[in-house]
ZAPA-255430 format. One record per residue (C-alpha): x, y, z. Coordinates in steps of 0.1 Angstrom, whole numbers. Each point is the difference from the previous one (the first is absolute). Example, Ala and Ser with C-alpha at 12.3 -4.5 7.8 and 13.67 -1.06 7.14 Angstrom:
> 123	-45	78
> 14	34	-7
//
This chain:
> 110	-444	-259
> -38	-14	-11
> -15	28	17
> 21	26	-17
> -6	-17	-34
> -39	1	8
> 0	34	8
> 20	15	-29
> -23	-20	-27
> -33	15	14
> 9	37	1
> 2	6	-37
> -35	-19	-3
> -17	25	25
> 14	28	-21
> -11	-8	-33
> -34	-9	13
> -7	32	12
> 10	21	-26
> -19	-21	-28
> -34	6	18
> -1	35	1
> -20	19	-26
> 16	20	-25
> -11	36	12
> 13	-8	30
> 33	-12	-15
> 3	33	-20
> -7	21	30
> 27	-15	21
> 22	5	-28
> -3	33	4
> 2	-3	33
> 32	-17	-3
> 12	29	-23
> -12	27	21
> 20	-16	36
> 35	-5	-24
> 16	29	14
> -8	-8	34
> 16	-38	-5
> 29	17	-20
> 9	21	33
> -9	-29	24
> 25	-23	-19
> 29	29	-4
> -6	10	39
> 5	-40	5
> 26	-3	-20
> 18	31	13
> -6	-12	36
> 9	-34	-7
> 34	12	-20
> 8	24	28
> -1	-29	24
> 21	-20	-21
> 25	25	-3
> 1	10	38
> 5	-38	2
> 27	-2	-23
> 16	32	18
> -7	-20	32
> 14	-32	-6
> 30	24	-19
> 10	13	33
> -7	-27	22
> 25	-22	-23
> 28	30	10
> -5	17	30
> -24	-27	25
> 27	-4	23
> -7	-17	34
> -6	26	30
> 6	-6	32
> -36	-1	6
> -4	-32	-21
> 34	-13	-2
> -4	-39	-7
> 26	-9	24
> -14	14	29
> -34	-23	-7
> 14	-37	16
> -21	-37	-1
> -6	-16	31
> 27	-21	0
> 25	33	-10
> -13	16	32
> 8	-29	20
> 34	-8	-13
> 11	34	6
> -18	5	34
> 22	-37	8
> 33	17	-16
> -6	31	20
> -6	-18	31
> 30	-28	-1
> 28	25	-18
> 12	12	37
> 7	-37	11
> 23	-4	-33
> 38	11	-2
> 26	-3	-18
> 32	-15	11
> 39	11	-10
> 31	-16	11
> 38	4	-9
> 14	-36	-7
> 35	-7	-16
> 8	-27	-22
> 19	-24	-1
> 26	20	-21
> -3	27	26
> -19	24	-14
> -26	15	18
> -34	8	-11
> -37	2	10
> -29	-26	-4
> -38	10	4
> -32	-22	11
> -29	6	15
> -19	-4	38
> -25	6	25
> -8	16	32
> -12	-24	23
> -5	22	34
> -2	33	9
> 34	0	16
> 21	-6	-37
> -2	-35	-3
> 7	-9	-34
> -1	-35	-19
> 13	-10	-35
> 16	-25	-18
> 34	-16	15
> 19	2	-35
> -9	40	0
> 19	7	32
> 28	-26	-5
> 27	11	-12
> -8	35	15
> 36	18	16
> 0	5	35
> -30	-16	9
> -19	30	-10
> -24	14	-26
> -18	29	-11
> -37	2	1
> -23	25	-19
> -34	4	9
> -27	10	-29
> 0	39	16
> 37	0	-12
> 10	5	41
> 38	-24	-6
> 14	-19	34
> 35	-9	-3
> 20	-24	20
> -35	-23	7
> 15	-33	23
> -7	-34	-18
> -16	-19	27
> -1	-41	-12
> -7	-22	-25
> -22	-29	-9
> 21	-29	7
> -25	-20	-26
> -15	24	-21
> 13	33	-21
> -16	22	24
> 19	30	24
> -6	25	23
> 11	34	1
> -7	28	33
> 1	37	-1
> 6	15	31
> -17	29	16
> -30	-3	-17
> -39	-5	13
> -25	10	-24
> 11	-19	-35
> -29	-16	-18
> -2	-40	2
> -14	-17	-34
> -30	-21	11
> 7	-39	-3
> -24	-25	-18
> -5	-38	0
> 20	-17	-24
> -19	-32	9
> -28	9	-18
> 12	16	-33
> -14	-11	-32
> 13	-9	-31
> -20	27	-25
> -1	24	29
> 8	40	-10
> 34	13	21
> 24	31	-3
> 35	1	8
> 17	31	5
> 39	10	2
> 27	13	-9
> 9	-10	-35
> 31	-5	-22
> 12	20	42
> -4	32	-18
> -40	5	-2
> -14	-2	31
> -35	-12	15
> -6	-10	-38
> -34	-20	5
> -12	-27	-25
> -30	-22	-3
> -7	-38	-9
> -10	-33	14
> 9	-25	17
> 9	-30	-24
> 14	-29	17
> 6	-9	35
> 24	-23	19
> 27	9	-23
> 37	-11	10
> 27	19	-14
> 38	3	-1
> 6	36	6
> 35	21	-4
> 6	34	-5
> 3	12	-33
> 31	-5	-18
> 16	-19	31
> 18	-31	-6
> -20	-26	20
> 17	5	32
> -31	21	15
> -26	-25	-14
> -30	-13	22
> -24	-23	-1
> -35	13	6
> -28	-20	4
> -42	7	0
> 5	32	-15
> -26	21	-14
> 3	4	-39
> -18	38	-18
> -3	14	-31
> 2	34	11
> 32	15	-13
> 27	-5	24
> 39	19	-8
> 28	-2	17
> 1	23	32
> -35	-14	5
> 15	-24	27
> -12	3	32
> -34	20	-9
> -35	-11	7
> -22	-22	-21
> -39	14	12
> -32	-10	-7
> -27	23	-8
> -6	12	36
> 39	8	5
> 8	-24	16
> 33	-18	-1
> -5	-35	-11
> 41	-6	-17
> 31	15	3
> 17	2	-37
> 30	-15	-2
> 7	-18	-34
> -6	5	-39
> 5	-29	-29
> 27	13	-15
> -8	-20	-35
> -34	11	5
> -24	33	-2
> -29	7	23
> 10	-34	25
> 7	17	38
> 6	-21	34
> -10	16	33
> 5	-18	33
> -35	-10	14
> -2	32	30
> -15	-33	28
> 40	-11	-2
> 12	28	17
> -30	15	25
> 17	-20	28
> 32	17	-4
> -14	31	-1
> -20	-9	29
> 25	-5	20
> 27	25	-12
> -25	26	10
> -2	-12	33
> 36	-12	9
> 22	15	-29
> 13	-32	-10
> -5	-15	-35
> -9	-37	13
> -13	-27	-24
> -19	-26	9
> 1	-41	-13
> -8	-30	3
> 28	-20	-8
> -9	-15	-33
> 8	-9	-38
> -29	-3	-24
> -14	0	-32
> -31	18	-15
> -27	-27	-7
> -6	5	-42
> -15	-25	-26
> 37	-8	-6
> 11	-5	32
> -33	-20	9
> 4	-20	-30
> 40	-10	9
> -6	-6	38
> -34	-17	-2
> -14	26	20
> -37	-6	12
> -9	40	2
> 0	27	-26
> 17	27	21
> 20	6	32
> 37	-3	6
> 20	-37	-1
> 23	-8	25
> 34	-7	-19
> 36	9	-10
> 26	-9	-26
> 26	5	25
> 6	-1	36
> -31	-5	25
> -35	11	-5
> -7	7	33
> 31	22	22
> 5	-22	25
> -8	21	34
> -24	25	-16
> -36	8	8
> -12	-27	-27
> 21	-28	10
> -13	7	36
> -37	0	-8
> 9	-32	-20
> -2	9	-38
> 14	-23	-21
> 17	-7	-31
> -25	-3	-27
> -31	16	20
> -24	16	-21
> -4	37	20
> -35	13	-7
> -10	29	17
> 17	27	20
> -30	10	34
> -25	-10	-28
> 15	18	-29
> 0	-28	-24
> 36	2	-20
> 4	3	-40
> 13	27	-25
> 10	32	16
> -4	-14	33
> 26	-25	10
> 7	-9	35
> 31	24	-2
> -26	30	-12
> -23	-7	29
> 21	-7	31
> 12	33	-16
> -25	14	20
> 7	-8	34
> 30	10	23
> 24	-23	18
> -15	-17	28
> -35	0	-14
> -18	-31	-4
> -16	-16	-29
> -25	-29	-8
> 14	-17	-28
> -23	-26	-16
> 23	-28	-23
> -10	-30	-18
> 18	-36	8
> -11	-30	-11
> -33	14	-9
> -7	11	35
> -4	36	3
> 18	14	36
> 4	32	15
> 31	5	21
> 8	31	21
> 32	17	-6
> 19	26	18
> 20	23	-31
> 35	2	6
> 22	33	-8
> 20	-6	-31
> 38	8	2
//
């Protein structure tokens, strides 16, 4: 702002200098000079004013039509232009919406009328295994449901295969097929609170592969779980459960939870219902041994250790005296804490152990030791690292089949 005040104040001065030195004749002869060029700066000024008021008014016309008739063309249609992170959702949609179906079964209710409930699942193999939520698939008639795939292509009569015997998960098989699409499976172990994820399924059971987006906002999350509008008598307890904000309806049970490479890092299986935007997906590592091994023997076979514990929080640290910030405790309100015969009680845990780590995965929120032997079939063995008495101790156990 000085400079402009500087050079405003000197202009004027130049001006009146010069025209106070010259003599005069000389002032008299440009007057006529100035007299003589008037019609000449009279047409300069109307040809400028003319071509200035023409553009004006082809502006005006311009900006007239523009405000009526600029619709979008094809050509530069603002939908078709997509960010980065557009391109990539959709590319992930694209390329995980074969995996994802939607699941119909006829149940009858307890008055004996018969019906049909919807959820979502998963293709797991290229030979029609499907997996999904237990509670989707439970009351289903027959032992059968229906299973749409995203192309619209509807196989009736698919065989129920097994359940989780500790989890809300099941399995489905459709026979006679090869070439289905399998949804690629993530690590749950390493999922982030803040981290971006999708889910995708069949909403409200009537709008199929509906995708939504969110975050993850909590993890280690247990939950009592029944089916909507039941009366308590199908309620579970889940434990270490994954908990989104990405909007989550019912019929959305049994669909996939993804990060932003598509891959499968939850099943979704429960909403808050005196809540908005608060999801619960099962942690995907609880259920890669069962898939393991149905794929290989067609049995659903769980595998345990034969132990009752609780999740290591400030709480719990605080009311046990606990000398560690996370892991799982030892303990139970009722009955044994370690199942007298089972792998545990074999390789020696005892009650009030501290278990650490699961083969050097150290346990905490969204990875209880439940979560991680998850991963591994019957018969495998595992390196379990506990703390007793402030010694830290690894012991070698065998996993048992749970039945």
């Amino acid at each position: 702002m000085q400079e402009e005040t500087s050079s405003s104040t000197e202009q004027p001065e130049v001006s009146t200098t010069t025209s106070a030195q010259q003599p005069e004749s000389t002032t008299s002869n440009h007057k006529s000079k100035q007299r003589r060029m008037w019609p000449a700066v009279l047409l300069v000024v109307v040809c400028f004013f003319a071509a200035f008021g023409g553009s004006l008014i082809a502006t005006e016309i311009g900006s007239s039509n523009d405000s009526v008739t600029n619709f979008a063309s094809t050509k530069n249609d603002g939908n078709l232009v997509a960010s980065k992170d557009e391109q990539n959702l959709s590319t992930l949609v694209q390329k995980v919406s074969p995996s994802v179906v939607s699941i119909v079964t006829q149940v009858t209710s307890s008055y004996g009328q018969v019906g049909q409930a919807a959820g979502t699942g998963m293709v797991i193999s290229k030979d029609g295994y499907i997996m999904t939520n237990r509670h989707v698939i439970h009351d289903a008639s027959g032992g059968t449901a229906t299973v749409i795939m995203s192309s619209g292509k509807t196989y009736k009569n698919v065989k129920i295969v097994g359940t989780d015997p500790l989890n809300d998960v099941a399995f489905l098989k459709i026979d006679g097929v090869k070439n289905l699409t399998p949804i690629p499976i993530g690590d749950s172990k390493t999922v982030r609170v803040g981290q971006s994820v999708v889910a995708i399924g069949n909403a409200l059971g009537q709008y199929q592969n509906t995708v939504t987006t969110g975050i993850i906002s909590g993890l280690g999350r247990p939950v009592v779980a029944e089916s909507d509008g039941g009366d308590g008598s199908d309620a579970e307890n889940l434990s270490d459960l994954l908990q989104t904000d990405a909007a989550i309806n019912e019929g959305n049970s049994g669909g996939p939870l993804l990060n932003m490479s598509g891959q499968v890092i939850g099943m979704d299986t429960a909403i808050a219902a005196d809540a908005q935007s608060i999801g619960f997906a099962i942690p995907i590592g609880a259920t890669k041994g069962e898939i393991e091994q149905l794929i290989k023997t067609g049995k659903v076979m769980r595998a345990y250790i034969g132990v009752q514990y609780v999740a290591i929080t400030p709480e719990v640290k605080t009311q046990y005296d606990l000398p560690v910030d996370a892991g799982d405790y030892v303990m139970s309100q009722s009955g044994a804490s370690v199942q007298s015969g089972s792998p545990a009680d074999k390789a020696g845990i005892r009650n009030h152990d501290i278990l650490l780590k699961v083969n050097g995965e150290t346990i905490g929120a969204g990875k209880s030791v439940s979560t991680l032997i998850g991963e591994f079939k019957p018969g495998d063995t595992i390196q379990l690292t506990i703390l007793r008495s402030g010694k830290h101790i690894t012991k070698t156990i065998t996993l048992g089949r749970y039945t």
